[in-house]
C-alpha positions in Angstrom: 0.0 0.0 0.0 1.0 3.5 -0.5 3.2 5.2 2.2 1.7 9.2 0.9 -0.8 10.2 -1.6 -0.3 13.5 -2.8 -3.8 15.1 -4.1 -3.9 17.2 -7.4 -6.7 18.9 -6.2 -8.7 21.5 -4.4 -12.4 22.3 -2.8 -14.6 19.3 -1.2 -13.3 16.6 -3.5 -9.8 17.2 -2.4 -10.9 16.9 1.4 -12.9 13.6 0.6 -9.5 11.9 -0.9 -7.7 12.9 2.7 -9.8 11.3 4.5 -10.3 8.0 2.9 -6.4 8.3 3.2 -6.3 9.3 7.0 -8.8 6.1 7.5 -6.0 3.9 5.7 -3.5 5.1 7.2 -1.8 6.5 4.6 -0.7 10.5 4.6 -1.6 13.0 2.8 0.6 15.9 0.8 -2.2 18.9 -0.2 -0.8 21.1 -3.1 -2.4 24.5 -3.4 -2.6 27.7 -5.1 -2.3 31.1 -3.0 -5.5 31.9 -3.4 -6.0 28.1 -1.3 -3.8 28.8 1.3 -7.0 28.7 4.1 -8.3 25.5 2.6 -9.5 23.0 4.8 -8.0 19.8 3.2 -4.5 22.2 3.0 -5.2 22.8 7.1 -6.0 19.0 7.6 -2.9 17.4 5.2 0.2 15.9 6.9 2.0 18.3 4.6 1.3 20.9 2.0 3.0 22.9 -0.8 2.1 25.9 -2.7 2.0 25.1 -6.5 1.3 28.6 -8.2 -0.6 31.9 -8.1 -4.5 31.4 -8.4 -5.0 30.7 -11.8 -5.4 27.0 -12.4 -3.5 26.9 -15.8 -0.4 28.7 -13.3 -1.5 26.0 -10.6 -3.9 23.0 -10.8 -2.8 22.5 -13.9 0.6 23.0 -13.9 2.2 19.7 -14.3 6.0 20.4 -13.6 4.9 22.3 -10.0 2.9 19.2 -8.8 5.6 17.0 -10.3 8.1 18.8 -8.0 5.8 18.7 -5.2 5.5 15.0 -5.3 9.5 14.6 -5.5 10.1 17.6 -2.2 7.4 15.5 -0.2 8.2 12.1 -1.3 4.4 11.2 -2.6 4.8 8.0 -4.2 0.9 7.9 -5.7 -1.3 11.1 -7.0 -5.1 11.2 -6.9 -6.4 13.8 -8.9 -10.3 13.4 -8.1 -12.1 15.1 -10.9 -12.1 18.1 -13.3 -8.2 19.3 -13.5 -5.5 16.7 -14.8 -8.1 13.3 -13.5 -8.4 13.0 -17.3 -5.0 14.4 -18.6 -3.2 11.1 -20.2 -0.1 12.6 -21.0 -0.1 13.7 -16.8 -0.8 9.4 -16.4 2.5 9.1 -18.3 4.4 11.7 -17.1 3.6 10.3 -13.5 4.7 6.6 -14.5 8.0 7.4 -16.1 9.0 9.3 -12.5 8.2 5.8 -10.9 4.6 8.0 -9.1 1.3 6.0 -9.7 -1.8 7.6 -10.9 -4.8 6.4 -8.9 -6.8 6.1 -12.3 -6.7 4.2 -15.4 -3.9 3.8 -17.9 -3.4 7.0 -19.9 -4.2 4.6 -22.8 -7.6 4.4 -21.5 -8.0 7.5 -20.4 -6.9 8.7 -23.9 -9.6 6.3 -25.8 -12.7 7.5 -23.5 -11.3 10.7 -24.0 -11.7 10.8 -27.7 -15.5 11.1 -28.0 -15.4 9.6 -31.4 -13.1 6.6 -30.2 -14.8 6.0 -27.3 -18.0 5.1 -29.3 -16.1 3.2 -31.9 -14.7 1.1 -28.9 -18.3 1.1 -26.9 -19.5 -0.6 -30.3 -17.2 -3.1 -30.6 -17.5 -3.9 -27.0 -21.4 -4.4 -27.5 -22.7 -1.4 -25.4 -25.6 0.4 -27.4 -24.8 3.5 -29.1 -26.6 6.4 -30.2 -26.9 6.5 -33.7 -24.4 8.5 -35.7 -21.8 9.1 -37.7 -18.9 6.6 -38.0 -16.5 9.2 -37.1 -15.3 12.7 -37.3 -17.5 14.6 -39.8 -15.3 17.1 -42.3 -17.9 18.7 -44.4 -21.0 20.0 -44.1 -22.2 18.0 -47.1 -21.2 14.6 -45.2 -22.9 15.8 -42.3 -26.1 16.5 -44.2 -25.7 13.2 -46.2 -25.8 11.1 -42.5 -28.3 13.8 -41.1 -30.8 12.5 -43.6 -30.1 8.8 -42.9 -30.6 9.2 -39.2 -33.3 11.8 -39.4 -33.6 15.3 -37.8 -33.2 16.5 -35.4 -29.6 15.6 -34.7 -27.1 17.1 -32.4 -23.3 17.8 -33.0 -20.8 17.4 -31.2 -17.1 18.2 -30.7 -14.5 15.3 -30.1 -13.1 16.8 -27.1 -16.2 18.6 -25.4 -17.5 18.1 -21.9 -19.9 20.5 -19.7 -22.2 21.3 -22.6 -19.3 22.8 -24.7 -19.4 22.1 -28.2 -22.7 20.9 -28.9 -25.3 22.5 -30.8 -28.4 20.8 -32.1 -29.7 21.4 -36.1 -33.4 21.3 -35.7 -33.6 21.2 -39.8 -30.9 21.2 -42.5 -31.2 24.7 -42.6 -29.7 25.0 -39.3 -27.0 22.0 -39.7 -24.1 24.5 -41.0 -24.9 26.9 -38.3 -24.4 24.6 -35.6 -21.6 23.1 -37.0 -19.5 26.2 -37.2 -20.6 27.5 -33.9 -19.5 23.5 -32.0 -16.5 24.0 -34.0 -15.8 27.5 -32.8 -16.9 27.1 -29.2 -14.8 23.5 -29.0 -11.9 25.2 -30.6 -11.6 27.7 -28.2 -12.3 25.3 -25.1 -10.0 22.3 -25.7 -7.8 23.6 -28.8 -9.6 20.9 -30.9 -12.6 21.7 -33.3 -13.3 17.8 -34.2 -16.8 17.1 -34.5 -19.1 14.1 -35.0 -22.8 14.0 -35.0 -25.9 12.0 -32.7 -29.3 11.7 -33.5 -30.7 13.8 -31.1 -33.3 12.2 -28.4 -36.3 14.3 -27.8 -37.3 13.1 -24.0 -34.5 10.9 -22.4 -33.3 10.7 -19.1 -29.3 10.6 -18.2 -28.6 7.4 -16.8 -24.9 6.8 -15.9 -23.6 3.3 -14.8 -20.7 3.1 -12.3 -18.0 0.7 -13.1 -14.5 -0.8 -11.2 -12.1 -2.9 -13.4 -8.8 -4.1 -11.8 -6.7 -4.1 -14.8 -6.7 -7.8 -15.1 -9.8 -9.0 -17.1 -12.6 -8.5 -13.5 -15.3 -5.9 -13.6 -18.1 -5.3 -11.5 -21.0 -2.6 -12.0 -22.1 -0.8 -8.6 -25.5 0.1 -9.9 -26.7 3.4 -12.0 -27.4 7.1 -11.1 -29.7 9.2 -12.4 -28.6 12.9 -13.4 -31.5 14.2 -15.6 -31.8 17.4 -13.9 -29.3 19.2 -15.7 -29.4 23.3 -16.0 -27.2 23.7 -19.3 -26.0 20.3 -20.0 -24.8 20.6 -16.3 -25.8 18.2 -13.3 -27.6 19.7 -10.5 -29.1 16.8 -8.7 -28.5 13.2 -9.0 -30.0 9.9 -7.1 -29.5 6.2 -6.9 -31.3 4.0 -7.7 -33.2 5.7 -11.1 -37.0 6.1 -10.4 -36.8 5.2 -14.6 -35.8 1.5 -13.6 -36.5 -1.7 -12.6 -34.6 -4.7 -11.0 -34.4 -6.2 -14.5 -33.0 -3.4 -16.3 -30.5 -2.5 -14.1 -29.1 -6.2 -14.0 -28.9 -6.2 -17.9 -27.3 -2.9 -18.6 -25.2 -3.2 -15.3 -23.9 -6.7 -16.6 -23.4 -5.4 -20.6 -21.3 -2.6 -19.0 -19.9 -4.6 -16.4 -18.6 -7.2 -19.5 -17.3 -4.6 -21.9 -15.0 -3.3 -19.0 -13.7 -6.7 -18.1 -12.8 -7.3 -21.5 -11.0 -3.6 -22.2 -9.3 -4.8 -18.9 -9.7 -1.1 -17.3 -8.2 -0.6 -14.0 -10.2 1.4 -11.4 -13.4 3.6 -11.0 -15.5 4.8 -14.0 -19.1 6.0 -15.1 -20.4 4.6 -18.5 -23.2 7.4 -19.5 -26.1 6.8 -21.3 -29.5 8.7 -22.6 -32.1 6.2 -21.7 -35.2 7.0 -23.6 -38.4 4.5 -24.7 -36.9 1.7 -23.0 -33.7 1.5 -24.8 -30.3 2.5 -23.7 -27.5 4.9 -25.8 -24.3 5.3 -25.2 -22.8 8.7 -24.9 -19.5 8.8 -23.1 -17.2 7.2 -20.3 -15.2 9.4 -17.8 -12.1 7.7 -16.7 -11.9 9.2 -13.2 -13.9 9.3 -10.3 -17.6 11.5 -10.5 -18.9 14.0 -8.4 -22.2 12.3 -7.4 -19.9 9.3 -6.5 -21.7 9.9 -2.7 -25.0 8.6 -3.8 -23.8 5.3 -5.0 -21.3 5.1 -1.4 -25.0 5.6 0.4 -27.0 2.6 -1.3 -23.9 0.0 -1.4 -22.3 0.6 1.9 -18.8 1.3 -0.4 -16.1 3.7 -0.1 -15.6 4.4 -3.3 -11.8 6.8 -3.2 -10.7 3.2 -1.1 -11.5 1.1 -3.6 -9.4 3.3 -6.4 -6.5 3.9 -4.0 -6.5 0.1 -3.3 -6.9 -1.1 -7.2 -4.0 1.3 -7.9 -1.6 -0.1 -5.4 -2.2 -3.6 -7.4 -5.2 -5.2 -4.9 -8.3 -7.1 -6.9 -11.2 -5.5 -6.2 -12.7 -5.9 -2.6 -15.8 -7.0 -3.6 -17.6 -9.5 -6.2 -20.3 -8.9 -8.0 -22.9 -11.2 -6.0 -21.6 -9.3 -3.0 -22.7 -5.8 -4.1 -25.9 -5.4 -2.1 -28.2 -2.2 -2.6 -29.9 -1.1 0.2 -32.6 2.3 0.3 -32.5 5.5 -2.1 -30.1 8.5 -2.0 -30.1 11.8 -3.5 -27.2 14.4 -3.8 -28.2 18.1 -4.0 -25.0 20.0 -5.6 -24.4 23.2 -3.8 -23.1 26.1 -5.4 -21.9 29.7 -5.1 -24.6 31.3 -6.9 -27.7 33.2 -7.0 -30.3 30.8 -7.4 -32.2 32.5 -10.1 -29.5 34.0 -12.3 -26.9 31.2 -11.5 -24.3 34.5 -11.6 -21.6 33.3 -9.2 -21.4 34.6 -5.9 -17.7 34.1 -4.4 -17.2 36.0 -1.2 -16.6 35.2 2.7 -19.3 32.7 4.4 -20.4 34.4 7.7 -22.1 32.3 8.9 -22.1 27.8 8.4 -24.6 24.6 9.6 -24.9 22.2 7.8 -27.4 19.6 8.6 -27.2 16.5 10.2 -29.2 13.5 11.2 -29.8 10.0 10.8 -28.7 9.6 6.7 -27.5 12.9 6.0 -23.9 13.6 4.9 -22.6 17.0 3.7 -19.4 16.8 1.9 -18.0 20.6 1.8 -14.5 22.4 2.8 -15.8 25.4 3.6 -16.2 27.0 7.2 -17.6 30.2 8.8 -14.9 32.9 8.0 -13.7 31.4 4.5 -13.5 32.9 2.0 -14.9 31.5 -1.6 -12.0 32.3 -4.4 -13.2 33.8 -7.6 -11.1 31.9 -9.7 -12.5 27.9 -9.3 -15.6 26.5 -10.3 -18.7 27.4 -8.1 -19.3 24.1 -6.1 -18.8 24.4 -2.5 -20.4 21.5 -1.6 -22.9 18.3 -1.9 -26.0 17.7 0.3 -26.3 13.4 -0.1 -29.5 11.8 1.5 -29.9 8.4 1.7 -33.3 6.8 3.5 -35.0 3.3 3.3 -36.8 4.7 -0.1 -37.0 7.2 -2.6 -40.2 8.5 -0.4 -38.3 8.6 3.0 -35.2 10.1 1.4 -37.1 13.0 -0.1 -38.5 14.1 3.3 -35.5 14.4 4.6 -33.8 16.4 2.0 -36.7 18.3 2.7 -35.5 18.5 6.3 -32.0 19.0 5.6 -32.4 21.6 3.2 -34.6 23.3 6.0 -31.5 23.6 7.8 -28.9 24.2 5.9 -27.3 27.8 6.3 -24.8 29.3 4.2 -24.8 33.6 5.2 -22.3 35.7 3.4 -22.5 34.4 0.0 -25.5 33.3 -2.3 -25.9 29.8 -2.7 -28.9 27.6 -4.5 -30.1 26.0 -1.9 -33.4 28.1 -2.6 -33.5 26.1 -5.8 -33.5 22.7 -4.4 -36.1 23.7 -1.5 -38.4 24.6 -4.2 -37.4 21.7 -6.5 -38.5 18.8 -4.0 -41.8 19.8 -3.4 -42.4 19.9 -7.1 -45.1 17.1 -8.0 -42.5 15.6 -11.1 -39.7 15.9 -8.8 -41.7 13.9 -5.8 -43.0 11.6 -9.0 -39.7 10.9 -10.4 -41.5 12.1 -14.1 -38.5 14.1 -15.2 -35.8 14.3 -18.2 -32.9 16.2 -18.8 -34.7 19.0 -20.5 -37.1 19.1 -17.5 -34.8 21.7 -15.3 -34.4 24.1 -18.4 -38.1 24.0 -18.6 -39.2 24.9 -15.7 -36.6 27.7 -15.2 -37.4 29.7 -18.4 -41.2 29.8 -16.9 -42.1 33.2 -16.0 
């Protein structure tokens, strides 16, 4: 086992990695920017180094200062949660050839799943479903029309490289196919440097249904049940649960063991999320992230897992710690993302909290590193932190979100916790009759 993990990362995610650590015994080595110095997981680290000035390009993603960080401290293994360098291959490499493990994947991996385009060419030949598409990159607007036609309208493009909503656009008709096209292009360009694009037969109702996965590297998979993130402002995730309100017992255990297979035989290594659109009964691939997600809490909650553990442990060469006839899912959980924003405008609200409780009680968990007299940097995304409520059933869980909710206080900042008090006393909410254009919906109503 590893002797000191050193975390390529900031904010809640960053404090959850210490302490599965702490409970293994292993220590920790925080790396911060200045504008992090206050952090809690930097205040609760055996040891911490500053790695730049606030920008993340000058800091959380500046691969020679966390490389120099892991040789001052002696970090023989680097988690990197999500967002940042989790799905940076060349970082995976980098890392191996300085004898440091990456608790992930293989960059190989993480460079196929990476590849939008590849990573349905592989998901096809691994005998997931796909959403139906072109084969590949699309050059010209004529060959986009040309497959347009043969899958029907509307259709959706896509860039290569996108994630978060960036670089898709959907053509209603052909009239608005070359429009979209340049405006992915554009948008992905500037993004991630890389204007590839492909194109989807756009679904008009699905839900997002996301399958979570472990391999350990040697030909054994196991599936840990799915998530359902439909509620999605902007192609973002606001709100996810476990199990889907979409599924039955019979569904789950025949996409869970497809998935389950297809990893197994790509012999991955470690935690990922197979993501689907689910719509009519039938399931369509979309993407796979190689690293670990941030609704990973609502899957800990019905399986009784410890889901950082089980990466840190697969990385340092264990099997997995469980079989698949031992997975057991018990109750219903829900995770409220909480963010730094006006709940209306979703304008970001960074500033000093004044005032902090988060709730408590039988089945609640908060997972946040902020405090009462922190500060929240302009600079980083808006999260701050993840309301997770599990109960016996989807019912029980939902009255006590209500009741956390209730008593959650954040003063100093905005945050949308007004959102989510409203959303689950919303009849589709309570009813489960929701899809990912649901959220978008309901906030453009006057």
């Amino acid at each position: 086992m590893f002797e000191k993990v050193l975390i390529a990362n900031r904010g809640e995610i960053a404090l959850r990695i210490h302490r599965a650590c702490r409970e293994m015994g292993i220590k920790t080595v925080a790396v911060h920017s200045t504008a992090d110095t206050d952090a809690m997981h930097v205040r609760l680290a055996d040891e911490s180094v500053c790695i730049g000035p606030p920008l993340a390009a000058e800091s959380y993603l500046n691969i020679p200062a966390i490389l120099s960080a892991c040789e001052i401290t002696g970090a023989d293994a680097v988690h990197p949660g999500y967002g940042f360098l989790s799905e940076n291959a060349r970082f995976a490499e980098i890392l191996e050839e300085h004898g440091i493990v990456f608790i992930g994947p293989s960059s190989k991996h993480i460079r196929i799943m990476g590849d939008k385009i590849e990573a349905k060419k592989t998901a096809r030949k691994l005998g997931i479903p796909v959403v139906p598409g072109s084969e590949g990159e699309i050059k010209s607007e004529g060959d986009a029309k040309k497959i347009a036609k043969d899958i029907g309208y509307p259709v959706l493009v896509k860039a290569a490289s996108g994630g978060g909503g960036r670089g898709m656009k959907v053509a209603e008709t052909e009239a608005d196919l070359g429009n979209a096209m340049s405006t992915a292009r554009a948008e992905a360009t500037a993004a991630f440097g890389d204007g590839t694009l492909y194109l989807e037969k756009y679904l008009g109702r699905p839900r997002h249904i996301e399958i979570q996965v472990f391999g350990d590297g040697k030909g054994n998979a196991i599936h840990l049940g799915e998530r359902d993130c439909s509620l999605q402002r902007r192609h973002q995730k606001i709100f996810e649960e476990a199990p889907s309100p979409a599924l039955n017992g019979t569904m789950r255990g025949q996409i869970g063991a497809t998935v389950s297979k297809a990893i197994a035989d790509l012999e991955y290594s470690g935690a990922g999320t197979v993501e689907f659109l689910y719509e009519n009964g039938e399931f369509y691939f979309i993407e796979m992230n190689t690293r670990l997600q941030v609704e990973h809490p609502v899957t800990e909650a019905i399986t009784g897992l410890d889901l950082v553990q089980e990466q840190i442990r697969i990385a340092a060469g264990a099997p997995l710690s469980v079989s698949q006839d031992q997975v057991v899912f018990s109750g219903h959980a829900i995770e409220c993302r909480i963010n730094a924003e006006n709940p209306s405008t979703f304008i970001p609200s960074p500033g000093r909290i004044t005032g902090y409780h988060p709730p408590g009680g039988l089945g609640v968990r908060v997972d946040s590193g902020v405090y009462a007299g922190y500060s929240i940097p302009p600079y980083y995304d808006s999260l701050i932190g993840k309301l997770i409520v599990h109960g016996q059933n989807r019912n029980e869980c939902l009255m006590r979100l209500r009741r956390a909710l209730d008593e959650f206080v954040i003063d100093g900042v905005e945050t949308t916790i007004p959102l989510f008090t409203d959303l689950v006393r919303n009849t589709d909410i309570m009813n489960g009759t929701y899809d990912i254009h649901w959220l978008q919906e309901y906030l453009s109503k006057p």
